[in-house]
Structure formats: structure tokens, C-alpha cells
N, C-alpha and C positions, 0 to 999 in steps of 0.2 A: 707508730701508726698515726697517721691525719685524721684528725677524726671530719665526721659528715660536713659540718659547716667550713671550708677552706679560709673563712674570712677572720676565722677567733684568732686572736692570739699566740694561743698555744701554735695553732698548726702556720702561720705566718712566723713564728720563731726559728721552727724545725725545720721550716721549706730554708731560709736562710742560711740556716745551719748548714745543712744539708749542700746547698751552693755554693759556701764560702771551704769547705772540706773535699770537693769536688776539683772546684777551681785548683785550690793549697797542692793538688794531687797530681792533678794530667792536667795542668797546662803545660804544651810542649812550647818552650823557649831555651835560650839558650843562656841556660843562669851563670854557669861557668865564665862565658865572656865577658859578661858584664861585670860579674865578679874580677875579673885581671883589669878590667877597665878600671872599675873608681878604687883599688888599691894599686893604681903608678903610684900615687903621692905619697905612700906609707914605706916608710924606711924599710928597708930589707935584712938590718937585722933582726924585728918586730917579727917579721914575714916567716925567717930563718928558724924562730920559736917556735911556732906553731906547728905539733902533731897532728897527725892524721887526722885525729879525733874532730880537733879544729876544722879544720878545713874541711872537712864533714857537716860541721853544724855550722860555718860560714855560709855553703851553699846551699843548704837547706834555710838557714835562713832569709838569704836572696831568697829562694822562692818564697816562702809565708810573706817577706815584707811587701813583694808586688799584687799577691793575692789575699788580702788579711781580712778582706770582707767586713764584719761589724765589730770582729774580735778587735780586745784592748790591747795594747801593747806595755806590759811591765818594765823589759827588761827587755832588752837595751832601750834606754830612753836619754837621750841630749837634756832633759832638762832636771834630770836627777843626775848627773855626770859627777857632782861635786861626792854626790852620798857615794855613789856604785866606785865612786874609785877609791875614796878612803876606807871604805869597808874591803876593800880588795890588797889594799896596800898591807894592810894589818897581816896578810893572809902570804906573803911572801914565799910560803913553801913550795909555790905551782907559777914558775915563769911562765910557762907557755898560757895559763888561765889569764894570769893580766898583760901580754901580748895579745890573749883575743879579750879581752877587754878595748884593750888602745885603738885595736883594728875595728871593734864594734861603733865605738865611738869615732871613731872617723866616720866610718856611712853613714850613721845618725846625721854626724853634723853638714857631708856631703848632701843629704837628701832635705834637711831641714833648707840649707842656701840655696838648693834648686827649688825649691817650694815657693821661696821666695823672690826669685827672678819670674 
């Protein structure tokens, strides 16, 4: 609930909230496409790995990365790529977790070089 004054804080957090959880929802685009677009360049036996599960949580991914409103971004992050991948590697028992590792970090770094053109 907003309280009475719409200008505090509090209720300017929760309207955001609020918008950034909306957006992440029903925006209708088409994540799918764009998702087969910036994985051409990724090897297809990386691709090959990836269960359902994956590919599941790739395109929902696409969506929150276009809609992510004020929330942080942990994980996938290009600039901790040295840490998330040695801590992955140790972990050896889940191919397909570090194929979507490799694929994560590919959009990171895709989207980081389009940031920058």
C-alpha cells in the first residue's frame, strides 16, 4: 500500500518496483529471435549442451536483461568473468551449467561492445 504523500521514498521505491516487475512480465517482444541472433557466433557444441532447463532460463533471461529497471545485476556480470568461471570450473560435474555459463558470458560481452559503439 502507497501511503498518502506519493512523494516519500518509501512509495517512489514500490511505484518502481512495481514498474520494473510489470515491464520484466508483459512486455510483448520477441526474446526468442533475438536470443538465435546474438548466439550465431557461439559454437554449436556449447549450444548442443544446453538442456531445456537452459534454455529456459536463457530466455527469460533475455527478457529481465532488456527490462531490468533499477534492479542490480549479480550474475552474469563480464566483469567478474575471471571469478564466475573458476568457481565453475572446480564444479565440473554439470556440463551443461558451464555451457550456459560460456553462452552467458558471450551476451555479457556482446552487449558490453554494443554499449560501447
Amino acid at each position: 500500500k502507497l501511503s498518502k504523500d506519493t512523494r516519500d521514498h518509501y512509495s517512489i521505491t514500490k511505484l518502481n518496483m512495481m514498474q520494473d516487475m510489470v515491464h520484466m512480465i508483459f512486455k510483448e517482444e520477441s526474446v526468442a529471435n533475438e536470443l538465435i541472433l546474438a548466439l550465431q557466433n557461439v559454437d554449436s557444441t556449447i549450444l548442443k549442451t544446453l538442456t531445456e532447463t537452459e534454455w529456459e532460463y536463457l530466455i527469460e533471461y533475455m527478457k529481465e536483461r532488456k527490462h531490468r529497471g533499477q534492479w542490480k545485476k549479480v550474475y552474469p556480470n563480464i566483469r567478474n568473468v575471471k571469478l564466475h568461471s573458476a568457481f565453475l570450473e572446480q564444479q565440473k560435474r554439470n556440463p551443461a551449467r558451464l555451457a550456459l555459463h560460456d553462452v552467458l558470458m558471450h551476451l555479457e560481452e556482446a552487449t558490453l561492445n554494443m554499449a560501447k559503439t
